[in-house]
C-alpha positions in Angstrom: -28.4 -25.3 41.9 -26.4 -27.8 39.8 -25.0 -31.0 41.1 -22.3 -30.9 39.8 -21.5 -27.7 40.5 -22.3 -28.0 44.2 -20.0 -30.8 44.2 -17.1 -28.2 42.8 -17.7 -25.9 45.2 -17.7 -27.9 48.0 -14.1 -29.2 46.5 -12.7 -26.1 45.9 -13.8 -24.4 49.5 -12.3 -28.5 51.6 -9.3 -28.0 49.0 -8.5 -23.9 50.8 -9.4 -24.9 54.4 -7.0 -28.0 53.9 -3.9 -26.1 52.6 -5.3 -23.2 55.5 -5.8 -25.7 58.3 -3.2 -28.4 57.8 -0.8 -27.0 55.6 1.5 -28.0 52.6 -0.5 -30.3 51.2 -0.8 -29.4 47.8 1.0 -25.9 47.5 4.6 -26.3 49.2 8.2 -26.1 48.1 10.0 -28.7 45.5 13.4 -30.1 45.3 14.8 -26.6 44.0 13.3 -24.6 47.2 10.8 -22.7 45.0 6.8 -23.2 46.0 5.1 -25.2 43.2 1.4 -26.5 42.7 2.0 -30.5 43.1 -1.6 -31.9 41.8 -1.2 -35.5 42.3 -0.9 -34.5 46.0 -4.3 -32.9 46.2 -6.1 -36.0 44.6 -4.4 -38.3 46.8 -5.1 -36.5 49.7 -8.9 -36.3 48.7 -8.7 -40.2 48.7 -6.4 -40.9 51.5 -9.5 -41.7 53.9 -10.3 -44.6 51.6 -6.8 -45.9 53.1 -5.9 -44.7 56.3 -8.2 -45.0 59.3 -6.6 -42.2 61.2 -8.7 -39.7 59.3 -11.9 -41.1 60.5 -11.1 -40.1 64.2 -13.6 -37.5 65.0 -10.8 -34.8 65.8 -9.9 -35.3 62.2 -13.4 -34.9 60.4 -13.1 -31.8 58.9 -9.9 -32.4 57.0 -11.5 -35.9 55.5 -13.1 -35.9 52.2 -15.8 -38.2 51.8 -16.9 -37.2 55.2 -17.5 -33.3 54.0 -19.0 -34.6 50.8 -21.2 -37.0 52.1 -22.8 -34.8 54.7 -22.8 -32.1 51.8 -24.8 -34.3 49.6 -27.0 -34.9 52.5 -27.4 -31.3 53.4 -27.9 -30.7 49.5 -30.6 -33.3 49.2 -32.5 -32.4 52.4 -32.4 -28.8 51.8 -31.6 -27.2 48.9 -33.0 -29.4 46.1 
């Protein structure tokens, strides 16, 4: 399998269980009370764990980014390539 479609995959799949598990992150209402897609949200909130320490508590794991991708790349190295 491609890298770099791995890597997409992997994105797309943290991106659902986000939204699923923790709600309104990306998808959520606007100033006008209809739901919109806000993308700025979604890559800040792929990066927040580069800022904010909080995310790096064990409880919190599975909602932070560059935990699930590193250990993805990891997995993907070890076993699939």
């Amino acid at each position: 399998m491609n890298i770099y479609l791995y890597i997409f995959i992997i994105t797309i799949l943290f991106l659902l269980y986000v939204e699923y598990s923790v709600g309104n992150v990306f998808y959520r209402t606007n100033s006008d009370g209809n739901y919109s897609l806000h993308p700025f949200s979604i890559l800040f909130y792929l990066l927040e764990p580069l800022h904010n320490q909080l995310l790096w508590n064990v409880r919190l794991l599975d909602i932070n980014y560059i935990f699930i991708l590193i250990s993805s790349l990891i997995f993907y190295y070890l076993c699939l390539k």
